[in-house]
C-alpha positions in Angstrom: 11.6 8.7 -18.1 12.2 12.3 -17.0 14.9 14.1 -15.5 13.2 14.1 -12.4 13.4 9.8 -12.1 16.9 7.7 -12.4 17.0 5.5 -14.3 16.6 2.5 -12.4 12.8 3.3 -11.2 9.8 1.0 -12.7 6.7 2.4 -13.6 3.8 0.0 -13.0 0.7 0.1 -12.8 -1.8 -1.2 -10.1 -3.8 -3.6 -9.7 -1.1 -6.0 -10.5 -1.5 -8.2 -12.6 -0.9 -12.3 -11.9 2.2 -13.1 -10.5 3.9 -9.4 -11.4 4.3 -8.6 -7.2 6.4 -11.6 -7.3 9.1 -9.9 -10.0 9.7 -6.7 -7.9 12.6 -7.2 -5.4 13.8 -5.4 -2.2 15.1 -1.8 -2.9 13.4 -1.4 -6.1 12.2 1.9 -7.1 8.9 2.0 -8.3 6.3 4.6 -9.8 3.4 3.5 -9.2 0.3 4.1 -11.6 -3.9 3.2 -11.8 -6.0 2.1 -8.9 -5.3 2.0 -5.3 -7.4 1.6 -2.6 -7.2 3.4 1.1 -7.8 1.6 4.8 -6.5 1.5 8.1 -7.0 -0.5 11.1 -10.8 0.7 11.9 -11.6 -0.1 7.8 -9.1 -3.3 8.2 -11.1 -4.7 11.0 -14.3 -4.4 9.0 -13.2 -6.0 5.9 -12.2 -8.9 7.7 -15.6 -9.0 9.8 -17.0 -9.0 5.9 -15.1 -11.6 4.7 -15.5 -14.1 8.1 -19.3 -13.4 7.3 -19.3 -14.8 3.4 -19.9 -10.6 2.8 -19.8 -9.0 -0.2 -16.4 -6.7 0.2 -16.4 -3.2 -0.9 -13.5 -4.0 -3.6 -11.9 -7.2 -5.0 -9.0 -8.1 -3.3 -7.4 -9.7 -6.1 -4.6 -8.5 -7.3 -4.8 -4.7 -5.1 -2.8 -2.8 -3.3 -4.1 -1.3 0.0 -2.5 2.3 1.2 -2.6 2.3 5.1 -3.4 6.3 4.5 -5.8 8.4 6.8 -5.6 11.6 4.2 -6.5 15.0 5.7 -9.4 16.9 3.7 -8.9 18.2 0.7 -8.4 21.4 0.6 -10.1 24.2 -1.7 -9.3 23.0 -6.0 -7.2 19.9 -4.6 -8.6 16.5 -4.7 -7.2 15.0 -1.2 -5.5 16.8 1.6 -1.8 15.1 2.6 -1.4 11.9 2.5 1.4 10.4 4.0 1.8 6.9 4.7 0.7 5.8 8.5 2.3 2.9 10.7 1.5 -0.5 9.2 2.0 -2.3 12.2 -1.5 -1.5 12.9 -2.9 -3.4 10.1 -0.6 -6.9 10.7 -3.4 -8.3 12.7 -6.1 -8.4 9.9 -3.0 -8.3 6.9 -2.3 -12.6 6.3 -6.2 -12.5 6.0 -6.6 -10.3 3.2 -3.4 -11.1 1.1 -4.6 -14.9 1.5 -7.7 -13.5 0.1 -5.4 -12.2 -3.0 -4.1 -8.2 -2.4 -0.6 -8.1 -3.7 0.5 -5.1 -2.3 0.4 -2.6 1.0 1.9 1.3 1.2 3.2 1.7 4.5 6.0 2.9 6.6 7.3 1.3 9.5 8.3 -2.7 10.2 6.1 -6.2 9.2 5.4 -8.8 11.8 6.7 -12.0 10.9 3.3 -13.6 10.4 2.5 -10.7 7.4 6.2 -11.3 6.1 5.5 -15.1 6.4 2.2 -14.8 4.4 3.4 -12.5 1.6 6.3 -15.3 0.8 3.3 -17.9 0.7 0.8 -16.0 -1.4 3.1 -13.5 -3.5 2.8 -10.2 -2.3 4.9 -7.1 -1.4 5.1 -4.2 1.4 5.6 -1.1 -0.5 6.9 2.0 1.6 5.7 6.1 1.0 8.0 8.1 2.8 6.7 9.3 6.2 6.6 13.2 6.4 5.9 14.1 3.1 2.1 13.3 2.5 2.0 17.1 0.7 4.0 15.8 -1.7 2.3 12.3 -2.1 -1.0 14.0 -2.3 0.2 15.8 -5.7 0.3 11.7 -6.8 -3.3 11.2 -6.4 -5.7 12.2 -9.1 -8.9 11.2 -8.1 -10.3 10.3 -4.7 -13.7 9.2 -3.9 -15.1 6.9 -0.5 -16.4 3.5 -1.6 -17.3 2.2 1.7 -17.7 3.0 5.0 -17.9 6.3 5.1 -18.7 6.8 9.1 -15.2 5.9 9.3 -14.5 9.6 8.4 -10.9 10.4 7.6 -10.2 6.0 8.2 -12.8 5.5 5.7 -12.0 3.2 2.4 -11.2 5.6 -1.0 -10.7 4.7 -4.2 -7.7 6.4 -5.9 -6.0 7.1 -8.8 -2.5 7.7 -8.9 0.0 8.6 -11.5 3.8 8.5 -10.4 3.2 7.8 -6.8 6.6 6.6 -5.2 7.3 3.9 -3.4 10.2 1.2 -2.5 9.6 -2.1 -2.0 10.3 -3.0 1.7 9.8 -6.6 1.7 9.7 -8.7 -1.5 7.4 -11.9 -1.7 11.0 -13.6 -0.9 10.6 -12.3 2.4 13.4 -9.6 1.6 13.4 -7.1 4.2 15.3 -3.3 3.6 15.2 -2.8 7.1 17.2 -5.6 8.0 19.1 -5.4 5.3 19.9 -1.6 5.5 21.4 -2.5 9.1 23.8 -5.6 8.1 25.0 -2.7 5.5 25.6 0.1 8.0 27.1 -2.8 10.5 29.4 -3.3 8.1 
């Protein structure tokens, strides 16, 4: 670990593997390392479409974790413009669908309905949160960018990334944890 990380923060590496999503807990630290993959409601809503038509999907779900990210282009030498985290409320609607289908983890900021929070306890996954604002920094996380699918979806459209130390906290555990509900019996307190 470096200077620049307490102690206390995880490194892992994505996809995750079996039931690993289910180990992290509400208010853990994390780094995370490997493959992600980009979409927002427009690439959401198509996904789904794919997978209520037996479609093949332009990445296995298994196991993933899904960045609701709409990154700026990248700007001269840089591989991806900012990319901070957008509102995952967006995505609830289409979310119990594809962590039943097996992704394990989502980058957001902002609050869960209770029907994502419900499926994550069912089928294991987390909500991971980027912090909102400082997509100039994140950016500096991601190695390697490149569109997989749907690529008329301009700035919405899915990407493939690499990351190395990308920072996140988990939000809500698979326990149904939730640091914003928590955070406010704290400060009530």
């Amino acid at each position: 670990m470096t200077d620049m990380h307490p102690a206390n923060v995880k490194r892992v590496t994505a996809p995750f593997l079996n039931e690993q999503a289910k180990e992290f807990r509400c208010g853990d630290q994390i780094l995370l390392n490997g493959v992600i993959y980009t979409g927002r409601d427009a690439a959401h809503q198509k996904i789904v479409k794919s997978l209520e038509q037996g479609e093949q999907l332009p990445f296995e779900l298994k196991g993933q974790v899904i960045y609701f990210v709409g990154p700026s282009p990248a700007p001269p030498g840089k591989v991806i413009g900012s990319a901070g985290p957008t509102t995952s409320g967006r995505m609830d609607a289409y979310s119990p669908k594809l962590i039943a289908e097996g992704l394990k983890g989502m980058i957001g900021k902002g609050s869960r309905s209770l029907e994502v929070i419900e499926a994550m306890k069912r089928f294991g996954a987390v909500y991971l949160g980027a912090i909102g604002g400082a997509g100039a920094l994140l950016a500096a996380c991601i190695k390697k960018s490149e569109i997989i699918a749907y690529p008329e979806l301009g700035t919405e459209a899915v990407r493939r990334l690499e990351v190395a130390d990308f920072p996140v906290v988990v939000l809500i555990d698979s326990l149904g944890q939730n640091l914003y509900e928590l955070g406010k019996q704290s400060y009530r307190r």
